[in-house]
Backbone as ProteinMPNN parsed JSONL, in Angstrom:
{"seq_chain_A": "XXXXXXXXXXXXXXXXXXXXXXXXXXXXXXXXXXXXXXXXXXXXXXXXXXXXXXXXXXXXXXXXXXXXXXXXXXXXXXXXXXXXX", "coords_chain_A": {"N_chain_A": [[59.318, 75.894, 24.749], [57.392, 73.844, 26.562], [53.395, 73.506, 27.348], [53.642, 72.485, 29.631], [54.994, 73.524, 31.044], [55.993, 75.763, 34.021], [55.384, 79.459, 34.404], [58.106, 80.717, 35.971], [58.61, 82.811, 38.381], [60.539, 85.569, 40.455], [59.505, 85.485, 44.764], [56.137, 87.184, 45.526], [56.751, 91.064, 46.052], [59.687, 90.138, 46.192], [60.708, 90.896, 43.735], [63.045, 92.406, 41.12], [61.545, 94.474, 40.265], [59.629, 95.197, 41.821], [60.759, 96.512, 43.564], [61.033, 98.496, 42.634], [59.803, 101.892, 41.664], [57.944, 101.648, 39.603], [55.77, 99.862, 40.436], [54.786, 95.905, 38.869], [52.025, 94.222, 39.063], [51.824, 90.362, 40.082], [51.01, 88.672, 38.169], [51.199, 90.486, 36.105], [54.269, 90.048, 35.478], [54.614, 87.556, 35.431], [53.546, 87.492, 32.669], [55.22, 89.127, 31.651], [57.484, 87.771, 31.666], [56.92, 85.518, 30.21], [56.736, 86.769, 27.756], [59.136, 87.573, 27.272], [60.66, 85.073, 26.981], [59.585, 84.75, 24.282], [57.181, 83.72, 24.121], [54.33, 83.778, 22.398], [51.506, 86.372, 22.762], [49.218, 84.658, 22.339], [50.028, 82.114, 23.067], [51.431, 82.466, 25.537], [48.706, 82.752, 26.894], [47.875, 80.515, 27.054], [49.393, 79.403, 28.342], [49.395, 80.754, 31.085], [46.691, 80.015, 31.801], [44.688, 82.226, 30.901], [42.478, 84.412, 29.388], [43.359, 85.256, 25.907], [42.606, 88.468, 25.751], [42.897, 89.514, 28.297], [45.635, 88.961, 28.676], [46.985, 90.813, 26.826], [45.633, 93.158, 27.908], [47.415, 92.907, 30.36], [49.894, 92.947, 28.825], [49.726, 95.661, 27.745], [49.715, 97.599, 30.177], [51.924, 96.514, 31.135], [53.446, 97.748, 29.143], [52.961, 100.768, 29.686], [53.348, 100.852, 32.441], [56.578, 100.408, 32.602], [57.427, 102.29, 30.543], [57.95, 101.427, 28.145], [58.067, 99.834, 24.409], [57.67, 97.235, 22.322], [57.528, 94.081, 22.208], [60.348, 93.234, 22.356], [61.361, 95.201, 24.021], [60.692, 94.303, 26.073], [62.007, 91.792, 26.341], [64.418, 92.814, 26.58], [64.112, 94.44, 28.857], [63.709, 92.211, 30.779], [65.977, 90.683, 30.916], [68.193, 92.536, 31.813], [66.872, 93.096, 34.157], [66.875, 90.681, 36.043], [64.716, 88.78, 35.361], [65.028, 86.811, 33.52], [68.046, 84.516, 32.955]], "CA_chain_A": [[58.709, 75.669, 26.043], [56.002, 73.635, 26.343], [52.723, 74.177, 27.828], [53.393, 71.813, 31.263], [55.718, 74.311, 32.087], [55.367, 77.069, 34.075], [56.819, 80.893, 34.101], [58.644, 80.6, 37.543], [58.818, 84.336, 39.009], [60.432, 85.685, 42.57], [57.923, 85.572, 45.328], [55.722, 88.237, 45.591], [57.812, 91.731, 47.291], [61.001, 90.33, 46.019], [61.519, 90.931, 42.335], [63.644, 93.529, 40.998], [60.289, 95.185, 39.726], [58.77, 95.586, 43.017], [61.733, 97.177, 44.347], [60.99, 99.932, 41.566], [58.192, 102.534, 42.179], [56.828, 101.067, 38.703], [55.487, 98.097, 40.036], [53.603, 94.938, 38.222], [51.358, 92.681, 39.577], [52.365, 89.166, 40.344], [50.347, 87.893, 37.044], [51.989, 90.854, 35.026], [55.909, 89.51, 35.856], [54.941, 86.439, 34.678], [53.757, 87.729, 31.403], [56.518, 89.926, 31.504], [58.483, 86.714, 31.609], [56.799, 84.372, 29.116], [57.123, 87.269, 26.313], [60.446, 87.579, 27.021], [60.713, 84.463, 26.502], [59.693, 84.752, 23.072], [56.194, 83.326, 23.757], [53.348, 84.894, 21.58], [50.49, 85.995, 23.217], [48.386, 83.422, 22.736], [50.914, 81.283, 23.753], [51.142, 82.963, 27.085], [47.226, 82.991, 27.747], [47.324, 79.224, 27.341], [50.119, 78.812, 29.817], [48.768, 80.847, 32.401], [45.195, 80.011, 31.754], [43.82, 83.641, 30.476], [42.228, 85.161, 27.683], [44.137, 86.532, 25.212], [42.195, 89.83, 25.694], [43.735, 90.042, 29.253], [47.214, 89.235, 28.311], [46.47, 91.789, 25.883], [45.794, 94.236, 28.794], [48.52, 93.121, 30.692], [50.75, 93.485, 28.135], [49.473, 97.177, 27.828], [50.015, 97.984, 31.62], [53.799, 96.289, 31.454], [54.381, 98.599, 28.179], [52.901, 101.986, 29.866], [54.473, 100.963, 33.119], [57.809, 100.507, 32.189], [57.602, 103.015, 29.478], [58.213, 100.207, 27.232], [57.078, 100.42, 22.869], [57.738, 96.538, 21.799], [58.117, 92.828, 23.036], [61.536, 93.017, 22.344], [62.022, 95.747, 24.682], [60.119, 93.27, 27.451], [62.633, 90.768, 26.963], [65.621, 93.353, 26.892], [64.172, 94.385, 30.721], [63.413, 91.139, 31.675], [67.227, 90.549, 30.875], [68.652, 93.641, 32.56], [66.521, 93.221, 35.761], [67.002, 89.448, 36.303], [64.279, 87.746, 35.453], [65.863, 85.749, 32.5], [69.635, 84.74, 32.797]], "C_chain_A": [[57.386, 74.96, 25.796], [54.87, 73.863, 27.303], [52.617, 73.663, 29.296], [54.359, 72.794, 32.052], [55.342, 75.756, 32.427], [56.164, 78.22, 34.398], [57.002, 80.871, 35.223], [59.242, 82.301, 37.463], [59.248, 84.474, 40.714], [59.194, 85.648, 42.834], [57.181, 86.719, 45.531], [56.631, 89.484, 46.444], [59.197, 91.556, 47.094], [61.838, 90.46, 44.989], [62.383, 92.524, 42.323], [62.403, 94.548, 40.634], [59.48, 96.197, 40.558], [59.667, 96.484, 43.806], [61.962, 98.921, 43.802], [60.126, 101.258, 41.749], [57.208, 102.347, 40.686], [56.43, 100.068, 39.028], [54.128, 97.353, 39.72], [52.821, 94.096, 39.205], [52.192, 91.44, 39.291], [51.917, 88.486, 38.77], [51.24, 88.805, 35.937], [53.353, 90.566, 34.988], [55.385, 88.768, 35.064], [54.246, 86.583, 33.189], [54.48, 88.597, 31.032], [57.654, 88.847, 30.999], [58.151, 85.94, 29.85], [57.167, 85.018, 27.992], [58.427, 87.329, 26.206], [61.003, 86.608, 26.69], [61.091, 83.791, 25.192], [58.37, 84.05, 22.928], [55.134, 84.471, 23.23], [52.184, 84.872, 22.565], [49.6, 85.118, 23.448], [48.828, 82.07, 23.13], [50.974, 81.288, 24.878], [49.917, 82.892, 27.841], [47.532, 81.698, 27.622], [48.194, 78.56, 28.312], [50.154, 79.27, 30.852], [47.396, 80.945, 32.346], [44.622, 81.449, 31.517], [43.532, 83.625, 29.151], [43.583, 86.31, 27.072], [43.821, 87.995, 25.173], [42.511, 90.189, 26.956], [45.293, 89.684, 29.07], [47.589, 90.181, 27.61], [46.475, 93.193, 27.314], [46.704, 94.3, 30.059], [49.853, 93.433, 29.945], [50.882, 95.373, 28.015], [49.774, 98.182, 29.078], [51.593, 97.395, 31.687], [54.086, 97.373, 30.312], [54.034, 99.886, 29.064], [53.899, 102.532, 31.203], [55.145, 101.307, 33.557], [57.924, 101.179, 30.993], [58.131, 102.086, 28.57], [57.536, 100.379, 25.922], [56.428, 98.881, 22.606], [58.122, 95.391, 22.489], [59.519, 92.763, 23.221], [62.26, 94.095, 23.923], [61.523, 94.802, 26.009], [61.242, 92.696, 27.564], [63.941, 91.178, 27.184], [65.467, 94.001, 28.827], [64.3, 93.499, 30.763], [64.923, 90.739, 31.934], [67.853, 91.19, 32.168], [68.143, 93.893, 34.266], [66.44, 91.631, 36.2], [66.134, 88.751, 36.493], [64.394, 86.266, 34.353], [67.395, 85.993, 32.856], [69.458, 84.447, 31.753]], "O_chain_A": [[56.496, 75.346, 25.039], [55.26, 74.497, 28.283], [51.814, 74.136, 30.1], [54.499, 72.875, 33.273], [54.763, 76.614, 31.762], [57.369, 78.146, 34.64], [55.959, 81.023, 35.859], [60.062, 82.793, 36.688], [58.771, 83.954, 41.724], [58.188, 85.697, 42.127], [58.008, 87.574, 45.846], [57.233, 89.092, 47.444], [60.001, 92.373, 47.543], [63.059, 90.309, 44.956], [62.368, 93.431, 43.156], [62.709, 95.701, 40.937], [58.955, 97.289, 40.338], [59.186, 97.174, 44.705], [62.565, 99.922, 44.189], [59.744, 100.901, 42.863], [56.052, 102.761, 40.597], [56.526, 99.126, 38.241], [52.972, 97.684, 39.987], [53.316, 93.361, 40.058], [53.087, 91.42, 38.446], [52.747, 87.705, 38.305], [51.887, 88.244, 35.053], [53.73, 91.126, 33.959], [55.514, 89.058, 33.874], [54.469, 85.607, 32.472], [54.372, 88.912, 29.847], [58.502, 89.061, 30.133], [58.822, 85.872, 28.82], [57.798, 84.398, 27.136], [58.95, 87.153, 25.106], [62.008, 86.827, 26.013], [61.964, 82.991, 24.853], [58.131, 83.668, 21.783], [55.103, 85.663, 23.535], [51.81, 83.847, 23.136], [49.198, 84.793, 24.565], [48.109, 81.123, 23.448], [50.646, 80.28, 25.504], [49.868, 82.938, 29.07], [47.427, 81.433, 28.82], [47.954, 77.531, 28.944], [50.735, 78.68, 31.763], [46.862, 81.942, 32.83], [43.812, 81.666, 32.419], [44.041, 83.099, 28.161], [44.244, 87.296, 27.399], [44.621, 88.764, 24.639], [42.475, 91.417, 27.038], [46.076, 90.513, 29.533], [48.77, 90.485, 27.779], [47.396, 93.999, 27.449], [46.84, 95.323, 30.731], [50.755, 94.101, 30.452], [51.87, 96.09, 28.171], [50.027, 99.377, 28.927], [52.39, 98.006, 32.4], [55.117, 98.002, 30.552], [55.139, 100.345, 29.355], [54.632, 103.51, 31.355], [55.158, 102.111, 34.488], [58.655, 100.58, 30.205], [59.297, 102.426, 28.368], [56.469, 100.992, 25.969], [55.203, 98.76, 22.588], [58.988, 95.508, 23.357], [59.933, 92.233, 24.252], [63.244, 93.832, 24.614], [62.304, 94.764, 26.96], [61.804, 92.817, 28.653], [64.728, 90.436, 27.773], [66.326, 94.002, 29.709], [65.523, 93.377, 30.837], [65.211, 90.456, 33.097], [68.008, 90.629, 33.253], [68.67, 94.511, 35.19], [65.523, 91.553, 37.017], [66.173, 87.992, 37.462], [63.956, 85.122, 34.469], [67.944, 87.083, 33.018], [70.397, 84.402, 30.957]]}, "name": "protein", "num_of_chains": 1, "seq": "XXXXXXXXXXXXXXXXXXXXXXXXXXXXXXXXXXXXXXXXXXXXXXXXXXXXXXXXXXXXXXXXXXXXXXXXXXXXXXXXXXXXX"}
């Protein structure tokens, strides 16, 4: 992926996420997304403009969450609740 592109997420209210009683912020989906991806943090802060020390604390709020340990398990939700086909 390169960096002109961007993590396309439902619109706010209509992800599977929000429909959950865990739910993310609109900014945490889409780093929900990019790791699933397979982008590295600092990969992710430079494609939605942040510091790596808040992707960093969104990452920490999508793992506690979603009771989540490891990126891998990000991109096994992100799978399972449709935000990657």
């Amino acid at each position: 992926m390169n960096h002109d592109e961007r993590i396309q997420i439902a619109p706010e209210g209509t992800s599977a996420l929000n429909s959950s009683s865990k739910k993310l912020s609109p900014k945490q989906e889409q780093v929900l997304v990019s790791i699933a991806k397979g982008l590295s943090r600092k990969e992710t802060a430079a494609l939605l403009g942040l510091s790596i020390s808040t992707v960093n604390t969104h990452c920490e709020c999508i793992f506690q969450k979603l009771s989540l340990k490891k990126a891998t398990d990000i991109a096994r939700y992100a799978v399972r609740h449709g935000f990657l086909s």
